[in-house]
N, C-alpha and C positions, 0 to 999 in steps of 0.2 A: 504494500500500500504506500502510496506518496505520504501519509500521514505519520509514515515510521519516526522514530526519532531520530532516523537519518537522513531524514528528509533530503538537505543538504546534498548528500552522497545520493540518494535517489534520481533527484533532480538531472544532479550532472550527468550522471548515466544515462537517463533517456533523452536530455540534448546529445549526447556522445553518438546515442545509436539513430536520433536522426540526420544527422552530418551530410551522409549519402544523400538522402531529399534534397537539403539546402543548396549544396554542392549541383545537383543534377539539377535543380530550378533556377538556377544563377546561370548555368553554361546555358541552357534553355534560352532565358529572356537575354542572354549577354551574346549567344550566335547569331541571331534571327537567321536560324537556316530557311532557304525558301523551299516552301511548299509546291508540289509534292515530291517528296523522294524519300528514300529509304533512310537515308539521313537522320531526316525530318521529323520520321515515325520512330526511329532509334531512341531520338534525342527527347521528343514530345513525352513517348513511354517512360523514361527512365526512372522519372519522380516517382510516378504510380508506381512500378517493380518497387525500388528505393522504399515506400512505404508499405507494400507488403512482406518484405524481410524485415521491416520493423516492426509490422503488426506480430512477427512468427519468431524473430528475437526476445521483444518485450513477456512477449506473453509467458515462454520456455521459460528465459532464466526468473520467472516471478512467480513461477508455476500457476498462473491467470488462465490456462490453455483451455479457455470455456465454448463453451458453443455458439455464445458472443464475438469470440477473439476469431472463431475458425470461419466465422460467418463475414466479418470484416472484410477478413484475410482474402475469402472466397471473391467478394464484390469487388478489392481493390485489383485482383488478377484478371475480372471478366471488364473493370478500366481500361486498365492496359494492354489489352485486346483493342479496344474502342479506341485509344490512341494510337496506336500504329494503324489501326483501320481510316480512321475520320481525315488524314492529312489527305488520303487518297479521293476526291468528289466523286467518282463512281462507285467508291466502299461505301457511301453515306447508309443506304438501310443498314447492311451487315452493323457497322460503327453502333448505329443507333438500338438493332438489337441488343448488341455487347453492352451498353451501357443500361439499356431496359434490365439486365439480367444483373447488371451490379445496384439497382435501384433495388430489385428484390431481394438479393443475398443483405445488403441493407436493412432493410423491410424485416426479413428474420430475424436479423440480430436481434432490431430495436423491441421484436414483439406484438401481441393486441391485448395486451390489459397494462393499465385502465385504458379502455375505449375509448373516452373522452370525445362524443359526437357531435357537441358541438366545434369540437377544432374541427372537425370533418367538413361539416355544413359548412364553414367559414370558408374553409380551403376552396371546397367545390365552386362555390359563388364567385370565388376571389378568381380561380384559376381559368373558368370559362370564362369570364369578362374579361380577363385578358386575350386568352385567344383569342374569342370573336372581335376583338379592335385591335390586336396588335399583328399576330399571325396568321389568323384565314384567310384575309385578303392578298396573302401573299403565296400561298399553296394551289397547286393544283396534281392533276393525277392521285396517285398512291397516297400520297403523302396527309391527302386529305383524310384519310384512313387512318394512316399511321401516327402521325402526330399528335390526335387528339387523346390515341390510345397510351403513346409516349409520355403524353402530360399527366394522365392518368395515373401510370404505374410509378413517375416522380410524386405525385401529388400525396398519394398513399403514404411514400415511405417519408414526408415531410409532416403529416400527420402524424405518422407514429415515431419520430423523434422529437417532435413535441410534447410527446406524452411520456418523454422518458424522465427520470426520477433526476432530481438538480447536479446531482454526481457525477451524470455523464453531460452534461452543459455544452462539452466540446462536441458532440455529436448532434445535439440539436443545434447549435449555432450553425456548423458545418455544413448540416443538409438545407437550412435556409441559404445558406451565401451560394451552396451549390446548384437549388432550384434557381438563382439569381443569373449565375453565370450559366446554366443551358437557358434561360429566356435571353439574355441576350448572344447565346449561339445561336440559338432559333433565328432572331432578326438579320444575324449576320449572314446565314446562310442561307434562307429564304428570303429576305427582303432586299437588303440593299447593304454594299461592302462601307463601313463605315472607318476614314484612319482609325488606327489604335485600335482598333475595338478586336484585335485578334487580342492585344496586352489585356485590356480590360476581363476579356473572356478570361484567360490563360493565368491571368493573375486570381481570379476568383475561384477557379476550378482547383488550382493547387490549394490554396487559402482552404479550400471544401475539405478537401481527403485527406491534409495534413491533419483539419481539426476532426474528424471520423477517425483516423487511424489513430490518434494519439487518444482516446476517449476508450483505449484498452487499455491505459493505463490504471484507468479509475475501479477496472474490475476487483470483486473482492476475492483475498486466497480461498480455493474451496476448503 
């Protein structure tokens, strides 16, 4: 637990074993390799890997190895699938599958009790009013299908990190800043190429995962 009385020592250790992330998001926004290439998908994926041998580090030497930790673990690999996918514009379904499927693995960890249906309600209301003014009028084909279903299965798992217990804080911060950064990937890539807004995205989606992955920390020893 971070509340050992080694706190101190605790601390430093799980900045130590994120170094790699830091390191792999620095080379990231410090390259701007252009899209797309192998490169690009190398470099994009690194951080997500990077935090899943965090999640699989932390957890072992803390003996946390919960079903929480393994479910993380799971979402942050089926990520990183989705980033070496997404750089590619004709990978965009597959990408979006891969990242639908770390929204679920997500979704598990965080649980369905408490229920809490009015965060539900809230969400739902919140989530289609966006779409229909920000991104329907931008979709067409498949996607008109697919996207609503993709906002869905995000919307879920941002419910149920809301309803998670104050302890894991890092993970419901997380999944808000990360439903933020796919609405504005959405815009970017259905509607119109905005400067910066690859950084804007890029910065928030890391900002997401680092704070999901680090929110094993908080698990208690069985």
């Amino acid at each position: 637990s971070l509340m050992s009385p080694h706190g101190k020592t605790v601390h430093t250790s799980v900045l130590y074993k994120l170094t790699p992330f830091l390191i792999s998001c620095a080379l990231y926004f410090l390259l701007g390799v252009q899209e797309p290439s192998i490169f690009a998908s190398i470099l994009r994926s690194l951080p997500t890997i990077s935090l899943a041998f965090f999640v699989a580090n932390q957890s072992n030497s803390t003996g946390t190895w919960t079903q929480y930790s393994q479910k993380i673990l799971e979402g942050l690999m089926f990520a990183a699938v989705g980033d070496v996918l997404i750089v590619w514009p004709k990978l965009l379904l597959p990408a979006m599958i891969a990242f639908a499927a770390c929204f679920i693995s997500y979704t598990s960890a965080f649980g369905f009790t408490p229920f809490r249906p009015l965060i539900l309600t809230i969400l739902a209301i919140v989530g289609i009013e966006i779409y229909n003014v920000l991104l329907l009028p931008c979709l067409g084909g498949i996607f008109l299908l697919v996207v609503p279903v993709y906002l869905g299965i995000l919307g879920i798992m941002v419910w149920r990190a809301l309803s998670l217990p104050k302890r894991q804080l890092s993970a419901t911060v997380g999944s808000v800043i990360f439903s933020v950064s796919e609405l504005f990937d959405g815009l970017d890539i259905f509607c119109s190429k905005v400067p910066n807004f690859r950084f804007l995205v890029m910065a928030t989606y890391y900002t997401a995962q680092g704070l999901i992955a680090f929110s094993v920390t908080s698990q208690e020893v069985p």
